[in-house]
N, C-alpha and C positions, 0 to 999 in steps of 0.2 A: 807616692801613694799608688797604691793597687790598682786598678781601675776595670781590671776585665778578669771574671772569675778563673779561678786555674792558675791565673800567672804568679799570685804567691805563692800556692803552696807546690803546685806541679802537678795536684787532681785534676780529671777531667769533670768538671763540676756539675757543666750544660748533661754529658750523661747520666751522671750518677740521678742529677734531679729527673730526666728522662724517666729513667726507667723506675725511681719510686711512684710516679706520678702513672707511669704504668700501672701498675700494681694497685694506685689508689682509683684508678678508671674501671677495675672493672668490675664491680657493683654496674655501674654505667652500661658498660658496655655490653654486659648483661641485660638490663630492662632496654636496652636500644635491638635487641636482638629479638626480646618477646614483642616491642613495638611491630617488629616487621613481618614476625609471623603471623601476629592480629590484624596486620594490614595485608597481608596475603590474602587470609580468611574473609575479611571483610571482600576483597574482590572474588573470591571464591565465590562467595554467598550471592555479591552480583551476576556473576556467571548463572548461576543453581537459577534465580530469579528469573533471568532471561532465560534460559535453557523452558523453565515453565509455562512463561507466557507465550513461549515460540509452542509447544506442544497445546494450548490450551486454545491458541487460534487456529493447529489441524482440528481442531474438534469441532470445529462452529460449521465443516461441512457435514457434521453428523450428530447436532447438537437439535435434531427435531424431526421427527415424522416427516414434516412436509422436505425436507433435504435428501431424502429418499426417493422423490416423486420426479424424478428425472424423464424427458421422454426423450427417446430416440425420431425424427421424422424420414419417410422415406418418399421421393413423387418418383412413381410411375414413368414420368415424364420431363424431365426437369429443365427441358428447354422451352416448356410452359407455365411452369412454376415450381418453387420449394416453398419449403415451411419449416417454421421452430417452431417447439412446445415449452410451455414452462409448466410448473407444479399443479396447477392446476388443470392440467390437458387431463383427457382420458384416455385408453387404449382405445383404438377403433380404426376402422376404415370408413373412406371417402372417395368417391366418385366426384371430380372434377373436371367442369369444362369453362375455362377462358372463353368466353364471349365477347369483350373488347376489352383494351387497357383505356384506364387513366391521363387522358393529357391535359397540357398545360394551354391557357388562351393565349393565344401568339397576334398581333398584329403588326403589319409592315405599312408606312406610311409609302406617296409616292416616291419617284426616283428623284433627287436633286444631283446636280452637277457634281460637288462631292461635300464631303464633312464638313467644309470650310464654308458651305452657302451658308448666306442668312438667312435662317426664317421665318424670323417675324420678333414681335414684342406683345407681353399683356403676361397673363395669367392660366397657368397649363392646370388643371383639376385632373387628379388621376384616381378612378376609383377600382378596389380589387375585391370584389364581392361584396358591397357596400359599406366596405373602409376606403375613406379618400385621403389624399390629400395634395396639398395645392404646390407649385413652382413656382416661383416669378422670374421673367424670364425677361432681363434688359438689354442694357447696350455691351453689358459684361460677359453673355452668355448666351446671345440669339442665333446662332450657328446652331446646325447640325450638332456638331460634335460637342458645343457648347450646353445642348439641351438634352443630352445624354449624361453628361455627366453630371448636371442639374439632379436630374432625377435619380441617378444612382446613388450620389452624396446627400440625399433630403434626407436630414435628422429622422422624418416623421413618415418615410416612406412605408406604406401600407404591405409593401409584396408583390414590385413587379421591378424587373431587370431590365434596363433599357441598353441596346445595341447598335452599332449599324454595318450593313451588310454591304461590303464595293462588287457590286456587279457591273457587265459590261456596259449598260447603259447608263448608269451614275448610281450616288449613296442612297440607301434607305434607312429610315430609322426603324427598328423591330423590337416593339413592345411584347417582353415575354413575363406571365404569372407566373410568382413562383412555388407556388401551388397546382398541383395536378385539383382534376373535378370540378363540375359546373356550377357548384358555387362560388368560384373565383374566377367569372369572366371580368375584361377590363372596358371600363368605358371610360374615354376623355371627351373631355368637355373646357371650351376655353372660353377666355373674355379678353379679347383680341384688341390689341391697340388701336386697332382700325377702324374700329366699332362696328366689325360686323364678324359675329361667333361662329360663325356658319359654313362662310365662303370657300373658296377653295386658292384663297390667296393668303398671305401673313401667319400668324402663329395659327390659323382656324383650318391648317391645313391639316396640322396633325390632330383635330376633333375626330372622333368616332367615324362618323358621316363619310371622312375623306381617308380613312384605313381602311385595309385589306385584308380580311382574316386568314391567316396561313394557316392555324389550328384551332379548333374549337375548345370550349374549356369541357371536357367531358368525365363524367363518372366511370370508373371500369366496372364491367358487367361482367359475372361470375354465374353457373350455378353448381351447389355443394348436394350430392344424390338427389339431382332433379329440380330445387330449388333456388328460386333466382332471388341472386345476392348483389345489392351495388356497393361501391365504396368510390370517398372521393379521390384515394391511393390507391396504388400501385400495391401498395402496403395493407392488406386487409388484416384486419382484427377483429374481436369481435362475433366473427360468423360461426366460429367453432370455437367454445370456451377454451381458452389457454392458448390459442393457434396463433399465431401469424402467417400468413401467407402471400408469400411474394410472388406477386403475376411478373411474367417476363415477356412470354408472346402470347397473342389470342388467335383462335380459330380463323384460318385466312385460304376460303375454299379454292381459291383463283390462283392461289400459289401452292398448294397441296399439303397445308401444312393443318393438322389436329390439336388444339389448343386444349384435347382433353387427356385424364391420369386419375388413376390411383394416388390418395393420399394418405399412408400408413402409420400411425401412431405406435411406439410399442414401447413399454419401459425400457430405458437404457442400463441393462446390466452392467457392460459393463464399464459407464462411470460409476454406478455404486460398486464394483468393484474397486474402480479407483479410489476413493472416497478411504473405503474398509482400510487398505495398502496403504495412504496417505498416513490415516492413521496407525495402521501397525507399524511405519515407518519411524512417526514420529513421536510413539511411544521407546521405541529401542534406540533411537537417538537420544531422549531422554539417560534413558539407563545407562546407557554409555557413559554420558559427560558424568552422571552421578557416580557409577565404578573410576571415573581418571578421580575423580575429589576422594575419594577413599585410600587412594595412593600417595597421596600431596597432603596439602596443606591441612586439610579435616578428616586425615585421617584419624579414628577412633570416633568423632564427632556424632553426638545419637541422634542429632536432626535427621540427617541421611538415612538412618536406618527406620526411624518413625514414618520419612515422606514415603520412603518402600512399599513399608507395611500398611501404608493407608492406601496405596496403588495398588498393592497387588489384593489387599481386600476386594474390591470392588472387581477387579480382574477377574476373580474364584469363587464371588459373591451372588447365589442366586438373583434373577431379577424377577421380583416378586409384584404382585398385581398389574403386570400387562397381560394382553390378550393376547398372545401366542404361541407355534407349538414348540420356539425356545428359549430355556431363561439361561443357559448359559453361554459364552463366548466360543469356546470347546464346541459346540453342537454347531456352530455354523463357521465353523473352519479357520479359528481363532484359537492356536497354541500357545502353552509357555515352555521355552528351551529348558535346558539345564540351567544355563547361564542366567537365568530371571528374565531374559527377554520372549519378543512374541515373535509366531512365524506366522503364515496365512494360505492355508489351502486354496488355492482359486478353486480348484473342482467343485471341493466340497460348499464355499458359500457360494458360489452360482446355481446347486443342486436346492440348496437352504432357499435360496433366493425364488428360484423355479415355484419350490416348494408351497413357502408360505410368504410372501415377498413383505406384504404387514406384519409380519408376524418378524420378521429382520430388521424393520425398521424401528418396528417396536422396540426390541434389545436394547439398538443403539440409541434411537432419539426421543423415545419416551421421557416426557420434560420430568416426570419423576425419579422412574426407576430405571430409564435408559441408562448405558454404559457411558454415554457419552455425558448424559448431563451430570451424574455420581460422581464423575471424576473430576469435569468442571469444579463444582462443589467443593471438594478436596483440594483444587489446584487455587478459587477463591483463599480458603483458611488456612492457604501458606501465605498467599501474597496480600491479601488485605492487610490494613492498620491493625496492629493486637495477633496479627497470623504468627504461627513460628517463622519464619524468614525475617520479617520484619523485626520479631523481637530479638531475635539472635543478632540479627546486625547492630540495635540498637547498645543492644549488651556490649558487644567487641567495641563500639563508638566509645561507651561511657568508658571502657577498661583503657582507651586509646589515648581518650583526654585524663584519666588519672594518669597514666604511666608519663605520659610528655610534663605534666603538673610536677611530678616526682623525680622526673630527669631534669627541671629547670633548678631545681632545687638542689639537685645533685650539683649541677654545673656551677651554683653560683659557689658553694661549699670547697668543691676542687678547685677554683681560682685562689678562694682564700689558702687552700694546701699550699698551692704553687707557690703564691709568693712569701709563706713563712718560710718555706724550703731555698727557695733562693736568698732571704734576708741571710737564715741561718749558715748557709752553707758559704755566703759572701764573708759572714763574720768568721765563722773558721777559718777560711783563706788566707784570711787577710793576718788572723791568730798566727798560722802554721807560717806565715811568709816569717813576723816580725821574730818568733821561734826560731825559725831558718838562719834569718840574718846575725840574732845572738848568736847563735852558737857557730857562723862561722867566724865572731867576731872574737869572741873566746878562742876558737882554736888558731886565729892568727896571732893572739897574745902569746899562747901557751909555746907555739909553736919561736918565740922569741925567746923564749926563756930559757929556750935548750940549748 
């Protein structure tokens, strides 16, 4: 009996079935190909997505009026203080004189022999501007070093840092606020195992009574053109709407040093230059990745050509009901190339800006009719649920699962080919061998006969 195709009749059978099975795959072969250009596209389309929402977050630096109100600060003196402004500063100048800085209440208890002394037992009360709270202080932690670390680790500590300092005559303990200004002095208060709160023996050594004030808690004194200013920081706010102003040294007549300056408010051109840049930048980036998809995979595709033309509307689109003296992009130094992208005269909008500096801002962040929120707007009704983006991907999805639904189907149809092809071709075989074998049986007869 035959047993392996080919060897009766002398076809090569595994080919021949090969290659009609070929023939019968490529219907197949075909929908597995439009598969992968829909899966192209569909990553395409994630590209285009992200490419949008990468452009629509340059925009949020120029997505309002108030992102325009940038200030520049300058001090006169800056080994006395500096300053930052936000949105809400004014242009102006200011007359500053440092008066005193901001410190922290420091106290140092007396000197012990060192870390390791004990000092007592009971109950430590630490208050930091009339937030307390309490220690207890035993056999596990009545050391120096032990009642530092106490009040450094208290879940419930109020705001003060506790140290010790090894000077030549033995340890100190140095209670420091950790708040500058005289609302955060420290007072202790204990209830000493000894029963007596007071003494200058046991845990009632480190009470208030028996520390040594190093620094006082004090306010820093300021005046801004003539007018006296406190704070409990270092850090003033507050005293000139939008400002912060950081003190560094105060007036110290015994050392020669002027703790007064000039403080200069002026709009910051040019970060709104940056801003404008960022965004001409990340408009032609845009444009860019949208010209490589016209090359690839969506090529012809008219989403692309629609998302354009809703960009470049609004690019060439007057802007209509703001207060200023420009409603187009063109008029403050905002071109389009040949190619569809933008370029950016710095001259010309720092001249704009000079100009009408609201009237710039208006253009771009006008929550209406600004360039920047219009194109938001646009870049929403791509990417939103129901945008074109969305639904175009949606569309390539459903053609993705019919096409795989249609190729399962296919596959199961070309098995059933395969193997009537191999039945058939097995029974021919096996025909052509028992063929073969008559007729050389015949021709050994015949070949007797002669």
């Amino acid at each position: 009996m035959i047993s392996s195709p080919g060897v009766g009749s002398g076809l090569d059978i595994k080919s021949i079935i090969s290659q009609l099975m070929s023939l019968e795959r490529r219907p197949l072969n075909a929908l597995q190909s439009k598969e992968k250009l829909l899966q192209a596209q569909v990553s395409d389309y994630g590209k285009l997505k992200s490419a949008l929402s990468t452009f629509q977050d340059a925009m949020l630096e120029l997505n309002s009026v108030s992102k325009f109100q940038v200030h520049s600060t300058t001090s006169s003196n800056d080994k006395a203080f500096t300053a930052t402004a936000d949105e809400t500063a004014s242009v102006g100048s200011y007359n500053i004189n440092v008066t005193s800085l901001a410190t922290s209440h420091k106290l140092a208890s007396a000197t012990f022999a060192d870390s390791a002394t004990v000092v007592g037992t009971g109950d430590l009360t630490i208050d930091v501007g009339g937030n307390a709270f309490t220690v207890a202080v035993d056999g596990t932690n009545n050391t120096l070093a032990g009642v530092r670390d106490a009040i450094n680790n208290a879940a419930d500590n109020t705001g003060v840092s506790a140290t010790i300092i090894n000077e030549t005559g033995g340890s100190r303990l140095v209670l420091t606020s950790k708040e500058t200004g005289a609302a955060n002095a420290i007072t202790v208060s204990t209830v000493d195992s000894d029963l007596n709160n007071t003494d200058a023996a046991g845990l009632s050594q480190l009470a208030s009574g028996n520390l040594t004030q190093v620094s006082a808690a004090a306010d820093a004194a300021l005046t801004i053109d003539g007018f006296s200013v406190t704070s409990a920081s270092n850090k003033v706010t507050g005293a000139i709407t939008g400002v912060t102003i950081d003190l560094i040294k105060a007036t110290d007549a015994g050392a020669g040093f002027d703790g007064s300056g000039t403080l200069s408010i002026d709009r910051d051109i040019e970060a709104v230059k940056g801003s404008v840049q960022g965004f001409v930048d990340a408009y032609n980036e845009l444009k860019g990745q949208i010209d490589t998809f016209y090359d690839g995979n969506l090529a012809g595709d008219s989403t692309l050509l629609s998302i354009e033309r809703q960009m470049r509307s609004v690019i060439n689109t007057s802007a209509t009901g703001i207060t200023s003296a420009y409603t187009y992009l063109s008029e403050v130094g905002v071109g389009t190339t040949r190619d569809g992208k933008l370029s950016l005269d710095s001259a010309d909008l720092e001249a704009a800006l000079n100009s009408d500096f609201a009237g710039v801002a208006s253009l771009f962040g006008d929550a209406g009719q600004g360039v920047a929120a219009r194109l938001d707007t646009v870049v929403d009704g791509l990417l939103n649920p129901g945008g074109l983006i969305i639904t175009r991907t949606e569309g390539l999805d459903s053609r993705i699962t019919a096409l795989r639904e249609q190729m399962a189907r296919m596959e199961v149809r070309l098995e059933t080919v395969e193997r009537r092809f191999n039945k058939q071709f097995t029974s021919l075989d096996a025909l052509v061998g028992q063929m073969n074998s008559t007729s050389n049986y015949l021709a050994g007869q015949l070949a007797g006969l002669m």
